[in-house]
C-alpha positions in Angstrom: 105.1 133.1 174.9 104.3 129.6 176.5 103.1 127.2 174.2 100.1 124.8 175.1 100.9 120.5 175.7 100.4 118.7 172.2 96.5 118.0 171.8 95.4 114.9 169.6 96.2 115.5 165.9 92.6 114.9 163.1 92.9 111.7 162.2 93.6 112.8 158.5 97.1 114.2 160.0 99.2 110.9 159.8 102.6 110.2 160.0 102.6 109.7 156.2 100.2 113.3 155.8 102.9 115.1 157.8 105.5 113.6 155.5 103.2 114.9 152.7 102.9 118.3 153.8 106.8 118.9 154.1 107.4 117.5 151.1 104.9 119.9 149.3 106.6 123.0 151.7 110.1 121.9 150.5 109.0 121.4 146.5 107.8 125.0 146.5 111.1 126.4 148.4 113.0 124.5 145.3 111.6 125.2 142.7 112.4 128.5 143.9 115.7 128.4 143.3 115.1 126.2 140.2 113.1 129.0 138.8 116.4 131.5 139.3 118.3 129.6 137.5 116.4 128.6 134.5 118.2 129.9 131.5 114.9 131.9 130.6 114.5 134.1 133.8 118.5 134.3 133.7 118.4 136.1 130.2 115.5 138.6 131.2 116.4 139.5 134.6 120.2 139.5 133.2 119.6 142.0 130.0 117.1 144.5 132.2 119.6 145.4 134.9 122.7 144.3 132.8 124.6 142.1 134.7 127.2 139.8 133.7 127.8 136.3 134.9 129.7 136.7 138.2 126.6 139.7 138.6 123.9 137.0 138.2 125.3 134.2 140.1 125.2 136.5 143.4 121.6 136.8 143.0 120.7 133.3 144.2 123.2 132.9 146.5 122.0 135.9 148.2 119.4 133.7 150.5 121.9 132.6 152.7 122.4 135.8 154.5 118.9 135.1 156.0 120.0 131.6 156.8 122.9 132.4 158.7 121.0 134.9 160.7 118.0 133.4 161.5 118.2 129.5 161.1 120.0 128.9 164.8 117.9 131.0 166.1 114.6 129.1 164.9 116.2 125.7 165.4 117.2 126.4 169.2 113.7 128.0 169.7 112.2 124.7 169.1 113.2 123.6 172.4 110.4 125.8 174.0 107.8 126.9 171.4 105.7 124.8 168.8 107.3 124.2 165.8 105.2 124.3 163.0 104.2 128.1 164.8 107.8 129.1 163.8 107.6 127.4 160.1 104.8 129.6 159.8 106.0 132.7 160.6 109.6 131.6 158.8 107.3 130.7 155.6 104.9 134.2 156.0 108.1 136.0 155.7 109.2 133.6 152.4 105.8 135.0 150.7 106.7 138.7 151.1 110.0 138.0 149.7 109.1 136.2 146.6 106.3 138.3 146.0 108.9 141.4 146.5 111.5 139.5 144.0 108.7 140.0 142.1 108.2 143.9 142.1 111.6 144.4 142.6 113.5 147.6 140.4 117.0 147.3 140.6 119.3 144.8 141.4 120.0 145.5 144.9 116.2 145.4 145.8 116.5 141.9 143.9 119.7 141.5 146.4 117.6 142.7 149.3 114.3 140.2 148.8 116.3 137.5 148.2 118.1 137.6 151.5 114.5 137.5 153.0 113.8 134.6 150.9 116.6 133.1 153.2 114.6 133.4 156.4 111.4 131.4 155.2 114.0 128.6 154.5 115.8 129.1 157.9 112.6 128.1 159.9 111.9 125.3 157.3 115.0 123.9 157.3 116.3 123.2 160.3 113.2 121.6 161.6 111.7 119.6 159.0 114.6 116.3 158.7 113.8 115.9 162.4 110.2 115.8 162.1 110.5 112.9 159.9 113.5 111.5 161.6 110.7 110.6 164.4 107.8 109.9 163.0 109.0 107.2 160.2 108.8 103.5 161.0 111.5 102.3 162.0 112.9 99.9 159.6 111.9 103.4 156.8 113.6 106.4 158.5 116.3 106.7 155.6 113.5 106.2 153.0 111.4 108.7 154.1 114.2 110.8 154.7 115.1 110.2 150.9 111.8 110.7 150.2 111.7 114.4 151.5 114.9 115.3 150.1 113.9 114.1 146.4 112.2 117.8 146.3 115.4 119.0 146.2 116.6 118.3 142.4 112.9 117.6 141.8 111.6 121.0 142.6 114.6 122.6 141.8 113.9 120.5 137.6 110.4 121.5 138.2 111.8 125.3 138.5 113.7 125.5 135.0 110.6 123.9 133.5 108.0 126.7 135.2 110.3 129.3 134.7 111.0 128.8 131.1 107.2 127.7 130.6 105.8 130.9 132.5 108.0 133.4 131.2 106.7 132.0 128.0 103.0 132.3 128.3 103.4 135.8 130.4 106.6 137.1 128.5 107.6 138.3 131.7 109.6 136.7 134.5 108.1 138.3 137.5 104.5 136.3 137.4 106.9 133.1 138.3 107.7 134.6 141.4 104.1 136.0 142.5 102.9 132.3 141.5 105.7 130.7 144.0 104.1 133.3 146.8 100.4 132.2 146.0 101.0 128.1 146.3 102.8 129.2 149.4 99.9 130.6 151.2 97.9 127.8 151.9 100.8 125.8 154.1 101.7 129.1 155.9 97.7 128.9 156.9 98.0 125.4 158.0 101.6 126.2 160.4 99.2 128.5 162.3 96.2 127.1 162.7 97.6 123.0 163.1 97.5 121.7 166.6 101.4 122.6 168.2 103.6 119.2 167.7 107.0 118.8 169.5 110.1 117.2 168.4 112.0 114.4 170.4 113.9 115.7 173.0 112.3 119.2 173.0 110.7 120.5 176.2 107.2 119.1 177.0 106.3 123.2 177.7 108.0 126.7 177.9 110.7 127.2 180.7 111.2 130.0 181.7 114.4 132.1 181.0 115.1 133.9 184.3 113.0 133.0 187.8 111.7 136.2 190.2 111.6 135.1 193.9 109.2 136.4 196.5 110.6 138.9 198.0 113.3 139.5 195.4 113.6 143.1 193.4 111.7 142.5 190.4 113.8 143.4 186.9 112.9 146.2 184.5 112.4 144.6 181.4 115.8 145.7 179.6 116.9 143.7 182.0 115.0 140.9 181.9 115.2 141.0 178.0 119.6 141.2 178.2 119.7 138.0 180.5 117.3 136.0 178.6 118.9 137.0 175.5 122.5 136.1 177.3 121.1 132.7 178.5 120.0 131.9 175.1 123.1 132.8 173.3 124.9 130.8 176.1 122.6 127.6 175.4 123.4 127.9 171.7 127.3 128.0 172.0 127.8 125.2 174.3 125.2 123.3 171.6 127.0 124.0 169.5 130.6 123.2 170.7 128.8 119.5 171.5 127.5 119.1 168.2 131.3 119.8 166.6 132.6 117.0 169.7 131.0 114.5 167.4 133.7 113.3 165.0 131.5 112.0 162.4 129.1 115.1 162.0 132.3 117.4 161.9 133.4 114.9 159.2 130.0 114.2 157.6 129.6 118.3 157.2 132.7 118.8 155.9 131.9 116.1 152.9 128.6 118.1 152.9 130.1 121.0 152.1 132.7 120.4 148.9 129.3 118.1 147.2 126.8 121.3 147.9 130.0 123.5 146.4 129.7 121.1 143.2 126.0 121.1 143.1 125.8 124.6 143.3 127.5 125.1 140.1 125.7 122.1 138.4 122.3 123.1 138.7 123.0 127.3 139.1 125.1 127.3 135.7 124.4 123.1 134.1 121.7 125.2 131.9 123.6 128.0 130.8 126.8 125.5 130.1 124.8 123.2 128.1 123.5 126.2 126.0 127.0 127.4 125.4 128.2 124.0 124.5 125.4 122.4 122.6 123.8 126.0 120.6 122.5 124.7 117.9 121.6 121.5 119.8 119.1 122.9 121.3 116.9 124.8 118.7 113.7 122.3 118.2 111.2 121.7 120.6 113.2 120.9 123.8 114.9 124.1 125.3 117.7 124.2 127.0 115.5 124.5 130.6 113.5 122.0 129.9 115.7 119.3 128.9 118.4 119.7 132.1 114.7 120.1 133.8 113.3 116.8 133.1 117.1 115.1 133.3 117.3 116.5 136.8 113.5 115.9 137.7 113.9 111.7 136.9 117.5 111.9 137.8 116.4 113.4 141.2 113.4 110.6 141.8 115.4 107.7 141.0 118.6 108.2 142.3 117.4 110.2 146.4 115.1 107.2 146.1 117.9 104.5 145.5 119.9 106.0 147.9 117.4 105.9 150.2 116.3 102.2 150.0 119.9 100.9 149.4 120.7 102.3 153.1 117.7 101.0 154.8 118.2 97.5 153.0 121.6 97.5 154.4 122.3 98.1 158.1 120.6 101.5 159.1 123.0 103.0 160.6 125.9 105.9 160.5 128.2 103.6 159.6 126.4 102.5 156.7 125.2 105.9 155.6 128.2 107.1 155.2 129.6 104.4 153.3 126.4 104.6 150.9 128.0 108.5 150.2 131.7 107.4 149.8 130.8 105.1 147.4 128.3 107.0 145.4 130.8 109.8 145.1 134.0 108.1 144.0 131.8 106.8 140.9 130.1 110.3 140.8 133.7 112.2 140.5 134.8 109.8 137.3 131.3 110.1 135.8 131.2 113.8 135.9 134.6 114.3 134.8 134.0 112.1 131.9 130.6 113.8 130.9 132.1 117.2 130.0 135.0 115.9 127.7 132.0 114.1 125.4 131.4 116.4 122.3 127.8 114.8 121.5 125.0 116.4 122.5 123.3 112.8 123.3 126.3 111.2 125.0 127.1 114.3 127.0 123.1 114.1 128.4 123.7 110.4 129.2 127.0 110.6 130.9 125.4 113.5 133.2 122.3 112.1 133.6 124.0 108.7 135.4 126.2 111.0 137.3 123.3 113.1 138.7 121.9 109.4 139.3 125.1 109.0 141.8 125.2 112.8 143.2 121.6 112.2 144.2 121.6 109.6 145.7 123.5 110.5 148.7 121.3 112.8 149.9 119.4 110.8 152.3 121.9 109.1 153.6 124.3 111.9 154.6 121.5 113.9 156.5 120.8 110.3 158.0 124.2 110.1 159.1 124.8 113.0 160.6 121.9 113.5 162.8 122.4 109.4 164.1 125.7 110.8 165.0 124.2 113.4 167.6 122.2 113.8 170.6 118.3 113.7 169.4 117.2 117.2 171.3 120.2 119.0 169.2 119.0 117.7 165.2 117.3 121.1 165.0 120.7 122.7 165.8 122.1 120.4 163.7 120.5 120.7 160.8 120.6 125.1 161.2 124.4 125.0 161.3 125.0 122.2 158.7 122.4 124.2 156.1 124.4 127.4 157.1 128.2 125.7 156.7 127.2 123.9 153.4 125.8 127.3 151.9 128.3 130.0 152.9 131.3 127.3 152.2 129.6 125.4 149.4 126.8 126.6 146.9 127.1 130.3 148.2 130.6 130.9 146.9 130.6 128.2 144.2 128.3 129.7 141.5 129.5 133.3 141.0 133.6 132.1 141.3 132.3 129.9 138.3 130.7 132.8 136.4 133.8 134.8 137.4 136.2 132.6 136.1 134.1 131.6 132.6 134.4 135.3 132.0 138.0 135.5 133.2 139.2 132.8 130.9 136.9 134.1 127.6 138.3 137.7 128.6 142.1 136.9 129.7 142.8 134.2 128.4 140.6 133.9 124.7 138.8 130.8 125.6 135.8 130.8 123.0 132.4 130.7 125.4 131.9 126.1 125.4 135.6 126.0 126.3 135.6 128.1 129.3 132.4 126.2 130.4 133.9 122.7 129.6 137.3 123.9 131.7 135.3 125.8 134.3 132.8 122.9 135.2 135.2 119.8 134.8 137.6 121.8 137.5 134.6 122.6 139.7 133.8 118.7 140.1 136.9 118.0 141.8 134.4 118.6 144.9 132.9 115.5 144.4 136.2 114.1 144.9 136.9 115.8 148.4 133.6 114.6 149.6 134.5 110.9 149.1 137.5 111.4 151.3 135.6 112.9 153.8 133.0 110.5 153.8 135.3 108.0 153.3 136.7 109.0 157.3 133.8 109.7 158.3 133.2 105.5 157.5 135.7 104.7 159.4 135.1 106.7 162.7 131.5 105.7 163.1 132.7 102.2 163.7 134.0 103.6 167.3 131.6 106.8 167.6 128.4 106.5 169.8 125.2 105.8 167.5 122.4 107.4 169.1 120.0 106.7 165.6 120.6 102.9 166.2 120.2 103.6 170.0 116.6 105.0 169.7 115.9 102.5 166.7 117.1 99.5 169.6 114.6 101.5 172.0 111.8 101.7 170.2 111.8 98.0 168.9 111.8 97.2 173.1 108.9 99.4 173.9 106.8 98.4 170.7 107.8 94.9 170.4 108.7 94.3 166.9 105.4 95.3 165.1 105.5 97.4 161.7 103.1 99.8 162.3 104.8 103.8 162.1 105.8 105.2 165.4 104.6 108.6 166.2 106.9 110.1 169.0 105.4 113.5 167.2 102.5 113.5 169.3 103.8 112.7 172.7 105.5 115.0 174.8 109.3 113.8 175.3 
């Protein structure tokens, strides 16, 4: 279906409003997954279809089947249909998955929603960094980018707290998850019914696929339908064997991948750990969820700010994004490993908290990086496949081999409960560690590699002369 040139946006749909609206889309997508893993909804969901640790852990990680599926396929479709018409129908599909999280009866049907959770994030995902990517001013893009990714560890803080607080006032923890699909409702309204908007480098209108001749047999529609579908899957691996040419985004992913596998244990099993070590720290009026919540939620703000601003107070650039990340996790890697040898509740809370201060604050910077690295027209690409690697080699994986091995070593190898999670999450940070390596390289290639961010940042300041008002590339056809 052939999607109509952009018209004008209202003039209450700003750069700044469009920076607004994704940041509200990706809060509610995290506090998802904050809300799974809030200690709270863990112990309900965990005692009615008796599941052990390794059981649980699955759970959330089940989303990324949906990514892996559908997320190229959403990110190369943006080269011929409107985007925010495929973050609708990726986010109308995210509703009927919480909402069936929700009502689900056994633990596969939980298995089975969640997967479909993973398709509302593919079309979300993949498209939303780019957006912002073009329509930030120019001496801004890593702040803004910092900006939208600080609802990651705030949404996902903002989860333990709603989790813990709704299955308190409800007693149950399936209202959290008919609440998520509610708030939800109102953006999927606005993807549909929003004037289309096209990314940089996407196709001013619909090509298409395969071209009938006068005079030439005409194809049945099988037909048809096989050599589109050929031409697309075509499209996508040559994309995508460009996209791996580029030394620093292969690099830059990999780092990706080893800090999402430490992440993925911190906030999936940080609340459970903390309970096991701290139990009778955590009796008063502060809960276990709610404390890592609001450590995470400030931790979250302050540090993807920093990050953010120390980059674009720097040299913008790949080089200097993925130095920010280097250096952010080399003091990350001592911090963490120090925080789980403390045996006070307070200094334990204060060791993590500065850590989380340094994990955070790469996360601007390293999406930055990677999609300065790269051709413009393939970011949506780029971000699909480096959401899928980082998942399904990082956070996927990560959580239940954590819960597996904390019931390995109290099992096997009579660990009481806080040692196995003191032993089990100090060896788990040793991914911080890989990531400043790789990052580290990555450093050091971009001083040779082609920088197409600082190529279109160079081309803009021609065209525009060197005023400060934001660009808005969103609205004109490339």
């Amino acid at each position: 279906m052939e999607e109509p040139p952009n018209k004008p946006l209202p003039s209450w749909c700003s750069p700044f409003a469009l920076l607004m609206i994704f940041c509200s889309m990706a809060m509610l997508n995290y506090i998802d997954r904050g809300v799974i893993a809030a200690n709270a909804i863990k112990d309900q969901v965990s005692d009615l279809f008796e599941l052990d640790n390794a059981q649980y852990f699955l759970y959330p990680s089940m989303f990324m089947v949906g990514i892996m599926v559908s997320s190229p396929i959403f990110a190369q479709l943006t080269k011929t249909i409107a985007p925010f018409r495929l973050i609708g129908v990726g986010l109308s599909v995210w509703c009927i998955a919480t909402a069936g999280c929700g009502l689900a009866w056994d633990y596969w049907s939980l298995l089975f929603f969640r997967m479909l959770v993973g398709v509302g994030e593919a079309s979300f995902c993949s498209m939303a960094a780019p957006f912002i990517d073009d329509c930030a001013p120019k001496d801004k893009k890593a702040t803004w980018l910092a900006i939208f990714y600080m609802c990651i560890p705030t949404g996902i803080a903002f989860g333990y707290i709603f989790g813990g607080v709704v299955v308190s006032l409800t007693g149950t923890w399936r209202a959290a998850f008919f609440l998520e699909c509610l708030l939800m409702v109102p953006f999927v309204l606005f993807c549909f019914f929003s004037p289309p908007i096209r990314l940089r480098g996407a196709k001013p209108e619909s090509q298409p696929l395969v071209d009938v001749g006068e005079g030439e047999d005409v194809q049945v529609p099988a037909e048809l339908w096989k050599e589109k579908t050929q031409r697309f899957a075509s499209e996508m691996w040559a994309d995508t064997r460009t996209l791996f040419s580029h030394k620093v985004f292969t690099f830059a992913t990999l780092g990706y991948v080893t800090y999402t596998a430490t992440c993925g244990v911190l906030i999936n099993a940080g609340p459970t750990a903390g309970a096991a070590l701290f139990p009778n720290d955590f009796q008063g009026w502060l809960s276990v969820d709610e404390a890592f919540g609001a450590m995470t939620c400030v931790t979250g703000v302050v540090g993807t700010a920093s990050g953010g601003y120390i980059l674009d107070r720097m040299v913008p650039n790949m080089h200097g994004a993925m130095k920010v990340c280097m250096v952010s996790m080399a003091v990350c890697t001592v911090l963490l490993v120090a925080c789980f040898q403390v045996q006070n509740l307070g200094g334990f809370m204060f060791m993590l908290a500065m850590a989380e201060l340094a994990l955070f604050a790469v996360s601007g910077p390293v999406n930055a990086g990677y999609m300065w690295s790269i051709p413009p027209e393939l970011r949506p690409l780029a971000c699909a496949l480096v959401t899928i690697t980082i998942h399904i080699c990082g956070d996927v994986p990560s959580p239940p081999l954590a819960g597996w091995f904390t019931d390995y070593l109290q099992k096997n190898m009579d660990y009481t409960e806080a040692d196995a999670w003191r032993f089990c999450m100090t060896a788990s940070f040793s991914g911080v560690a890989g990531s400043a390596l790789l990052w580290g390289s990555a450093m050091f290639m971009a001083r040779t590699e082609r920088d197409y961010g600082a190529e279109a940042s160079a081309a803009e300041r021609a065209r525009m002369g060197d005023e400060d008002t934001p660009t808005t590339p969103l609205l004109a056809d490339a």
